[in-house]
C-alpha positions as CSV (number, residue, x, y, z in Angstrom):
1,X,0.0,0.0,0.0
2,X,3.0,2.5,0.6
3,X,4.7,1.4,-2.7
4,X,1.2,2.8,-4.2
5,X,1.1,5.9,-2.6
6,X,4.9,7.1,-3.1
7,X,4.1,6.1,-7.0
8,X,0.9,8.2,-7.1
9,X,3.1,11.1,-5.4
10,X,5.6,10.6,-8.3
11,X,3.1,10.3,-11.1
12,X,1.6,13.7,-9.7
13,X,5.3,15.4,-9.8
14,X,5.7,14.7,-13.2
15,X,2.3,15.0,-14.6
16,X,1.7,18.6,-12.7
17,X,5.0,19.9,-15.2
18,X,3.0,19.9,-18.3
19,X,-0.6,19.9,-16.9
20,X,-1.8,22.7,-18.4
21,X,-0.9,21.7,-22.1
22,X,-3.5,18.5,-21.5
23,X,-6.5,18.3,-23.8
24,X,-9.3,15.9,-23.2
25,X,-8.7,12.8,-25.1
26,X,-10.5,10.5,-27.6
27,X,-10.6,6.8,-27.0
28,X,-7.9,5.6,-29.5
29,X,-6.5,8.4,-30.6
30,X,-3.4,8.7,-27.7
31,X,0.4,9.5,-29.0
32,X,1.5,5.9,-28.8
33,X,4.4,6.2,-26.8
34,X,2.6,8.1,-23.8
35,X,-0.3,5.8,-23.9
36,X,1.8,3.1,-23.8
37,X,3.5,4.8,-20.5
38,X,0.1,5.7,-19.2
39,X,-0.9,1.7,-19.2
40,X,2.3,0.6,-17.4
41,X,1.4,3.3,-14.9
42,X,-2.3,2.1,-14.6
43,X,-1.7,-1.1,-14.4
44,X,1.6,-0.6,-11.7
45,X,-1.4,1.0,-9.9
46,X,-3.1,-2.5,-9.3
47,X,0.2,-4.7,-9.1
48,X,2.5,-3.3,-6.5
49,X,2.3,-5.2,-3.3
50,X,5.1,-3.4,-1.7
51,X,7.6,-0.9,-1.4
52,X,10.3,-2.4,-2.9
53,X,8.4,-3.6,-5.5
54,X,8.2,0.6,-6.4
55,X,12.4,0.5,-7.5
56,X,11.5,-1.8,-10.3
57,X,9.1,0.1,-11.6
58,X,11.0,3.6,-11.0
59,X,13.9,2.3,-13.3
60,X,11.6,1.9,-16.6
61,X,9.1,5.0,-16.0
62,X,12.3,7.7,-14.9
63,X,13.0,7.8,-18.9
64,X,10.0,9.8,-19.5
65,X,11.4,13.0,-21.0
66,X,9.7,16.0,-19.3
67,X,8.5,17.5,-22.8
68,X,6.0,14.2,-22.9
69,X,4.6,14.4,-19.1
70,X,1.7,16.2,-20.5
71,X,0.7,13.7,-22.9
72,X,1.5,10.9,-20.5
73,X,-1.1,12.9,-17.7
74,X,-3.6,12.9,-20.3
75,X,-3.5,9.4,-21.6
76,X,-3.7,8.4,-17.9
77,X,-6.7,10.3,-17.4
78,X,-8.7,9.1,-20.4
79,X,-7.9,5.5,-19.4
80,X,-9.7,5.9,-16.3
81,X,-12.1,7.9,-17.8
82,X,-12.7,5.6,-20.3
83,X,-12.7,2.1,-17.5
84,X,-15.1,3.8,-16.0
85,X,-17.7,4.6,-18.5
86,X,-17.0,1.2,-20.4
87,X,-17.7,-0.6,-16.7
88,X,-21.2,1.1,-16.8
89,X,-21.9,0.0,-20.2
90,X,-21.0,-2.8,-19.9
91,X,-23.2,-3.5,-16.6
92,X,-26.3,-1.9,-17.9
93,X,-26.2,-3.8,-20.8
94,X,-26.3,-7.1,-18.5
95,X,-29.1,-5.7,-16.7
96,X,-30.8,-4.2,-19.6
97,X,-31.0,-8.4,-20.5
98,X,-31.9,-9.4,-17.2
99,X,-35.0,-7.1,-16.9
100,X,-35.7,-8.4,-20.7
101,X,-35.7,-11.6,-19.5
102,X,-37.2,-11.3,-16.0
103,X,-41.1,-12.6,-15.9
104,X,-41.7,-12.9,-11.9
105,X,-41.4,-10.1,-9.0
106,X,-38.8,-12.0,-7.5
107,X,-36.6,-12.1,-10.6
108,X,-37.0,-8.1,-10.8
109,X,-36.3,-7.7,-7.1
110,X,-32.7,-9.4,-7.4
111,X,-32.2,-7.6,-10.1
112,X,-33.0,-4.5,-8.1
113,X,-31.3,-5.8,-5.0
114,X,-27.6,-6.1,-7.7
115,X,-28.1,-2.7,-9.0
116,X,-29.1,-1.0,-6.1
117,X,-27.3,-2.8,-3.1
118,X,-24.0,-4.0,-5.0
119,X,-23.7,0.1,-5.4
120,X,-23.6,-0.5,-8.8
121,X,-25.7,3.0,-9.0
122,X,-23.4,4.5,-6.5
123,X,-20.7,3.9,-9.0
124,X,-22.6,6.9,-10.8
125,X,-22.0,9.3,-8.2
126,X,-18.7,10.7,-8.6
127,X,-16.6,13.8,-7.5
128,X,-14.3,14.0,-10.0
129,X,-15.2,16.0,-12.8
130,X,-12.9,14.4,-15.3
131,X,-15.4,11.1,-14.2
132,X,-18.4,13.0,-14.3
133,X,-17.6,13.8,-17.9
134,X,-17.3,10.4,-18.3
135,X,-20.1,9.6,-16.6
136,X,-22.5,11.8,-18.2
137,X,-23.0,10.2,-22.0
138,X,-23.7,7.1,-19.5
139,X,-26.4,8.5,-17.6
140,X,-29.6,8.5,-20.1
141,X,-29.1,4.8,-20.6
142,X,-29.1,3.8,-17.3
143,X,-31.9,5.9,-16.1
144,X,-34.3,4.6,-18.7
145,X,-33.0,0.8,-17.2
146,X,-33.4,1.9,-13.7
147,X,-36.9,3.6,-14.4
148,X,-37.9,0.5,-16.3
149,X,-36.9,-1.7,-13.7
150,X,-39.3,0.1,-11.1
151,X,-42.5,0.2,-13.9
152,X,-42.0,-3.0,-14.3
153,X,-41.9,-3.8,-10.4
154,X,-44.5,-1.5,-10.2
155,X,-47.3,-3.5,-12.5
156,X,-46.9,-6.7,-10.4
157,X,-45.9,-5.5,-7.2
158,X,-48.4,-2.3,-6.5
159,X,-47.8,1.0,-5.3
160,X,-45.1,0.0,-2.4
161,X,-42.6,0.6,-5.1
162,X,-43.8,4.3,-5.6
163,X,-42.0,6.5,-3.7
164,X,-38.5,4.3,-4.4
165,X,-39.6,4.8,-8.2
166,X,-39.9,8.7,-7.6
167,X,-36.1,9.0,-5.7
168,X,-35.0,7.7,-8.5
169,X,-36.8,9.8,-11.3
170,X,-35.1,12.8,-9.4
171,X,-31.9,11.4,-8.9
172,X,-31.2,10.9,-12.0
173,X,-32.6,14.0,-13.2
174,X,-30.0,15.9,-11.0
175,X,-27.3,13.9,-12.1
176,X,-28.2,14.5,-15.6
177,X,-28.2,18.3,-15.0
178,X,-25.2,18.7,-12.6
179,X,-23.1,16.5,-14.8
180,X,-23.8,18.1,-18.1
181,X,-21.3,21.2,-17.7
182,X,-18.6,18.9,-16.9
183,X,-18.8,17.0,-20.3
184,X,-19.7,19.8,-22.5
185,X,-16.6,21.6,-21.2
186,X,-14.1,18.6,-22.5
187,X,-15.9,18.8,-25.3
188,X,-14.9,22.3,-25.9
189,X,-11.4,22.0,-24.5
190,X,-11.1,19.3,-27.2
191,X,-12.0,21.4,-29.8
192,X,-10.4,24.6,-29.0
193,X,-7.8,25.4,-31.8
194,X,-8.9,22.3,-34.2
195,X,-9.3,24.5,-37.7
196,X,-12.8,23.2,-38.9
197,X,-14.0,21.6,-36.0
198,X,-17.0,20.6,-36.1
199,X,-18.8,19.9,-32.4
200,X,-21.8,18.7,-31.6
201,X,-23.8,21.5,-31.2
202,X,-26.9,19.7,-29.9
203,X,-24.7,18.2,-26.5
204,X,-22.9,21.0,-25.6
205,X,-25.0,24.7,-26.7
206,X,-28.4,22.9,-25.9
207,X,-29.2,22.2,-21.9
208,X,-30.9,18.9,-21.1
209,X,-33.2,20.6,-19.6
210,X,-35.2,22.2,-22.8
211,X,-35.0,18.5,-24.6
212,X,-33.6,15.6,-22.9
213,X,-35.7,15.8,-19.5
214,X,-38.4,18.6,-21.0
215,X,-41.4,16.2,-19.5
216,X,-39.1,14.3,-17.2
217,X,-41.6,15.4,-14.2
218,X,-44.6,13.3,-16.3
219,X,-42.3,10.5,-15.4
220,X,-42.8,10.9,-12.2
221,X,-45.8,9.0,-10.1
222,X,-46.7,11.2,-6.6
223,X,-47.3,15.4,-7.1
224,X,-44.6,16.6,-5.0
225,X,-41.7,14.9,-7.2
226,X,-43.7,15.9,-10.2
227,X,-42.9,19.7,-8.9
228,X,-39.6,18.9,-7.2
229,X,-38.3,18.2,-11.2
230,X,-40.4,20.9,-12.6
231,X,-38.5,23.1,-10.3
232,X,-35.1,21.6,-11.1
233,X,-36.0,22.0,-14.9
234,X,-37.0,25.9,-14.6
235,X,-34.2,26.5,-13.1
236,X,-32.1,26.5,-15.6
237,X,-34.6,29.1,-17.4
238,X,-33.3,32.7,-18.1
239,X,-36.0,35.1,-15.7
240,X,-36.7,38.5,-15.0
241,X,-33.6,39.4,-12.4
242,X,-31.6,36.4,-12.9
243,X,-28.0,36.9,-11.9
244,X,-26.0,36.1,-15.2
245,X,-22.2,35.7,-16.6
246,X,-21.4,36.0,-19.9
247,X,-18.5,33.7,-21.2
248,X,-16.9,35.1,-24.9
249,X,-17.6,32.3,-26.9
250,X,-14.6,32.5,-28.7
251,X,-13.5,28.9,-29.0
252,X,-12.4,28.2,-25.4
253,X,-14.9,29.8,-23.1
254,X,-11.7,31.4,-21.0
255,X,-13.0,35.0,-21.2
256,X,-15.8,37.1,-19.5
257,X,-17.6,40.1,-19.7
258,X,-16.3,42.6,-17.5
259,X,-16.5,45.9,-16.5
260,X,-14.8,46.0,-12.7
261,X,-16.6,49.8,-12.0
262,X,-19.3,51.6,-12.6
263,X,-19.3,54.2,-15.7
264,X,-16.1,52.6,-17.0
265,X,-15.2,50.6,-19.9
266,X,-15.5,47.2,-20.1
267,X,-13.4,44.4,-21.4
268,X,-12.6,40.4,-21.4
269,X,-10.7,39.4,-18.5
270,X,-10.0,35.5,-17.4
271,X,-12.5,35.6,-13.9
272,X,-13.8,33.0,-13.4
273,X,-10.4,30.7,-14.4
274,X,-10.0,27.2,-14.1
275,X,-11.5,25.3,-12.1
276,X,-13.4,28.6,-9.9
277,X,-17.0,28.3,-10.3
278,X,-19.3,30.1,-11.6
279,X,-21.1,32.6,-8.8
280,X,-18.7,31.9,-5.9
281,X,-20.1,34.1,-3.2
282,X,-19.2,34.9,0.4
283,X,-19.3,37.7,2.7
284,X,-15.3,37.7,2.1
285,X,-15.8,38.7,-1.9
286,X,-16.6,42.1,-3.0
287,X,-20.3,42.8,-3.5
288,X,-20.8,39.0,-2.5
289,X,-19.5,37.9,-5.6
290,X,-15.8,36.7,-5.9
291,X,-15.7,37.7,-9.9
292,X,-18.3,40.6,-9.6
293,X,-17.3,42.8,-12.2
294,X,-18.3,39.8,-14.4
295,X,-21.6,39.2,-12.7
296,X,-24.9,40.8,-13.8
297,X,-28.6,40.9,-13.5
298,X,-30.4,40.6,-16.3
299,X,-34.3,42.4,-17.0
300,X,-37.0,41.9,-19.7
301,X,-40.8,43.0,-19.6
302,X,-41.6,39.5,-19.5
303,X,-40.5,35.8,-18.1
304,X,-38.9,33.7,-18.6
305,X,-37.2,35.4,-21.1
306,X,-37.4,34.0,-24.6
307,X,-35.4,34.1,-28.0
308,X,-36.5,37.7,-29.6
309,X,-37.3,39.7,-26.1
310,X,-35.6,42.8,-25.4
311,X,-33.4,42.9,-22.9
312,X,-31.4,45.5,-20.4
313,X,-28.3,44.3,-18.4
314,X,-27.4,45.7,-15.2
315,X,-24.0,45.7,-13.9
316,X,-24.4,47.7,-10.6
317,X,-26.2,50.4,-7.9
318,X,-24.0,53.1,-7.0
319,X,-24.3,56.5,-5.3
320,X,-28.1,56.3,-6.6
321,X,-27.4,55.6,-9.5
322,X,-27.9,52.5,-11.7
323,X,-25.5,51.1,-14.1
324,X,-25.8,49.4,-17.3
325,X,-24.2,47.4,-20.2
326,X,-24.2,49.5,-23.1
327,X,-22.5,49.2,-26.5
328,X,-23.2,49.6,-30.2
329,X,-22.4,46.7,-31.4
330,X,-19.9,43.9,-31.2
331,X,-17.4,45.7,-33.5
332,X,-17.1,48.4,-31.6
333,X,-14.9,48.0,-28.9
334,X,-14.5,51.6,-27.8
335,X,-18.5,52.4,-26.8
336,X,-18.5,49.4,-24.6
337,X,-18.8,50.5,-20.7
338,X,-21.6,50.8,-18.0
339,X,-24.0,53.6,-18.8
340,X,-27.0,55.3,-16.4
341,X,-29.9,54.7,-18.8
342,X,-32.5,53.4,-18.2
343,X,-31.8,54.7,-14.9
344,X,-31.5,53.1,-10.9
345,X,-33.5,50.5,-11.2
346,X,-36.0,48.8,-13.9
347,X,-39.2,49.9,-14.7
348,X,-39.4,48.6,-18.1
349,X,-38.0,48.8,-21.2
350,X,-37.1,52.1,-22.2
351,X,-36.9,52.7,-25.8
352,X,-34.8,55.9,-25.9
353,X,-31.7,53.4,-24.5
354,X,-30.6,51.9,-27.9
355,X,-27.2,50.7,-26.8
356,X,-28.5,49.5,-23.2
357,X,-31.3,47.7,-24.7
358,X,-30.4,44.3,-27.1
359,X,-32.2,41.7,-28.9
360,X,-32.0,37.9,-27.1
361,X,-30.8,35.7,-29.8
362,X,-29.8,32.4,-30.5
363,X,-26.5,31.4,-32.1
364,X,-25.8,28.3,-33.8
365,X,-23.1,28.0,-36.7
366,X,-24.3,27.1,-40.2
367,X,-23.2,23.5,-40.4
368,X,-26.1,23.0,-37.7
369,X,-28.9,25.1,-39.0
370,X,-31.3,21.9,-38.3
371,X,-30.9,22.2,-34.8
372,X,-34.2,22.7,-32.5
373,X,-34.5,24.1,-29.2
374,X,-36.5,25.7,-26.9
375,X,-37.9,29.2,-27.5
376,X,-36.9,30.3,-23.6
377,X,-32.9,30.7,-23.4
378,X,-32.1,28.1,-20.8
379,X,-28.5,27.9,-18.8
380,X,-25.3,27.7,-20.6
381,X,-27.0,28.2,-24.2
382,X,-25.1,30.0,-27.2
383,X,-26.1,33.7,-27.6
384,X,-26.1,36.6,-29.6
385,X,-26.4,40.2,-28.0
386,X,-26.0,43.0,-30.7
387,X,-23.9,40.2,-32.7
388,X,-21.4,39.2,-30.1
389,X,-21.5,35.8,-29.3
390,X,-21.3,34.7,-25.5
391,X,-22.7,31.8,-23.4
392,X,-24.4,32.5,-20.9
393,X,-24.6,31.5,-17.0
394,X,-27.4,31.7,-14.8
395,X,-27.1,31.6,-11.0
396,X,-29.0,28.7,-8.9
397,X,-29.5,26.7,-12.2
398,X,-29.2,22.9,-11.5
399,X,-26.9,22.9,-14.3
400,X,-24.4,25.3,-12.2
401,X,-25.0,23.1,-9.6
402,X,-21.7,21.8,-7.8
403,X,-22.6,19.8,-5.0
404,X,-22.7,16.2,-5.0
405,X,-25.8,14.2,-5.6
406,X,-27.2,11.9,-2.9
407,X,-28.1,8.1,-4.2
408,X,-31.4,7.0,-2.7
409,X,-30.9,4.2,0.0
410,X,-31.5,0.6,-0.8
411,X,-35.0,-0.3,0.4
412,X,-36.3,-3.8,1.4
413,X,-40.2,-4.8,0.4
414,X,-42.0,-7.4,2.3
């Protein structure tokens, strides 16, 4: 157990050189020389028995130039990554047979019993993100299995199985949600700098919420999990008032919106960075928010806000006076800044503030002009304001949620 810990410490020295150069991988696509490193490492992981065991296997992985530690972090990563999500395949396609061939209650409970009890389902509830990521493409599958399963139980054991079927219809609804941002962001980072890339618009620009789990509450049996999903599902809706961030969607997602004081100019700056979330508050931030000159609240004459509604975006309150985003347009740097119209606080939209007032829009890129979507921007969607393109985040949407998601206890039935 030492030998394993002093060649996790060593794997972290080396990797942490050239950690920032990583890039989310693609299952066989890894430089062969790191991923060949990456499975000796792996599999050292589950083979060393003691410490001396760790000087045979320092000799062979010291030759590692330093220029390839990068690589050799990333190939590690997608190999767990990639164990991971094939070991949840590869069990829900067992189940997904078992429940195919079940015919009596007893048959479903032990399935139920394996993929409940064994933790199988706990095996979904991760806390890395790098696993979450992985995780996520996962997730649909099994929850139609899981859900299955308890209709199934359901039609020949009664309404004992309600409440157990519910816990689940919500679990998975938050894991779906919570998860999301984690993929999508590989799946960015992946992209970012490939001339011609071509991403899938539909998984990354389009929250689950507006397609994937749009009637998810109908799923659900008893009222109040019915509303407990509605309310996860809105949200992640853009209101009247929401508090917003506006990521540059400029290939990476790495700059912001900013204008860091009132009546001043506003540029892109790099807060929130890494691995910060979005909305970090506490009483030992400036004005609550740790990135507040990148936080705003956002008002329309209606909500939630939909695609075509005019919109004014307030940065701050100060000595009475209220603060605004205002610019032409997206080509003209030099008349972006905060402005005092439409005044300290909203009371409408006021038409004589052309430069504080812009058009919600959807953007999508041409190669994905068949793409459909909700009419109401949700979180984390691809925008258009006076032809700049950002993403935008909304505070206390599920999908900005970062805290972990509880699995429902196992249950016994008489």
């Amino acid at each position: 157990m030492r030998g394993k810990c002093w060649l996790l410490l060593w794997i972290a020295i080396v990797c942490t050189i050239n950690l920032t150069k990583a890039k989310r991988c693609k299952t066989g696509e890894e430089n062969g020389a790191s991923s060949a490193v990456a499975l000796r490492v792996v599999e050292s992981l589950l083979t060393i028995p003691s410490p001396l065991s760790v000087v045979a296997f320092w000799v062979p992985l010291l030759w590692i130039p330093l220029d390839v530690a990068g690589s050799v972090e990333e190939s590690i990563r997608c190999h767990l990554q990639n164990y991971h999500k094939e070991r949840l395949w590869n069990k829900a396609k067992l189940f997904r047979d078992e429940i195919a061939q079940a015919r009596t209650l007893r048959e479903l409970e032990r399935i139920r019993h394996d993929m409940e009890d064994s933790d199988m389902v706990g095996e979904l509830v991760v806390d890395s993100n790098d696993l979450k990521s992985a995780v996520y493409p996962v997730l649909p599958f099994w929850a139609n299995l899981h859900i299955t399963l308890y209709k199934a139980l359901i039609g020949l054991g009664g309404s004992k199985y309600n409440y157990k079927h519910d816990e689940f219809v919500e679990f998975y609804a938050k894991l779906i949600l919570r998860y999301w941002r984690h993929y999508r962001m590989d799946v960015v980072r992946e992209n970012y700098g490939t001339p011609g890339a071509m991403v899938d618009w539909l998984s990354i620009y389009v929250s689950p919420a507006e397609i994937l789990l749009k009637d998810w509450d109908d799923l659900a049996v008893t009222s109040r999990s019915k509303r407990n999903i509605r309310n996860l599902l809105d949200s992640c809706k853009l209101k009247k008032g929401s508090a917003i961030m506006l990521a540059v969607l400029n290939g990476s997602e790495n700059k912001w919106e900013s204008c860091w004081g009132s009546g001043r100019k506003c540029k892109w700056r790099s807060c929130p960075a890494g691995a910060v979330p979005t909305f970090q508050t506490g009483s030992q931030y400036d004005y609550h928010y740790k990135c507040r000159g990148e936080t705003f609240h956002i008002y329309a004459n209606s909500s939630p806000i939909r695609i075509g509604t005019k919109v004014h975006i307030q940065y701050s309150t100060s000595n009475g006076r209220g603060y605004w985003l205002s610019f032409r347009n997206y080509s003209d740097r030099h008349s972006k800044r905060t402005r005092t119209c439409p005044g300290r606080t909203f009371t409408g939209i006021i038409r004589g503030c052309d430069m504080e007032t812009f058009t919600m829009e959807r953007f999508h890129p041409s190669y994905h002009n068949d793409v459909r979507y909700s009419t109401t921007v949700h979180d984390q969607n691809a925008i258009l304001l006076k032809g700049q393109r950002y993403v935008v985040f909304i505070e206390h949407a599920e999908t900005n949620n970062h805290r972990r998601v509880m699995k429902p206890r196992f249950e016994y039935f008489d």
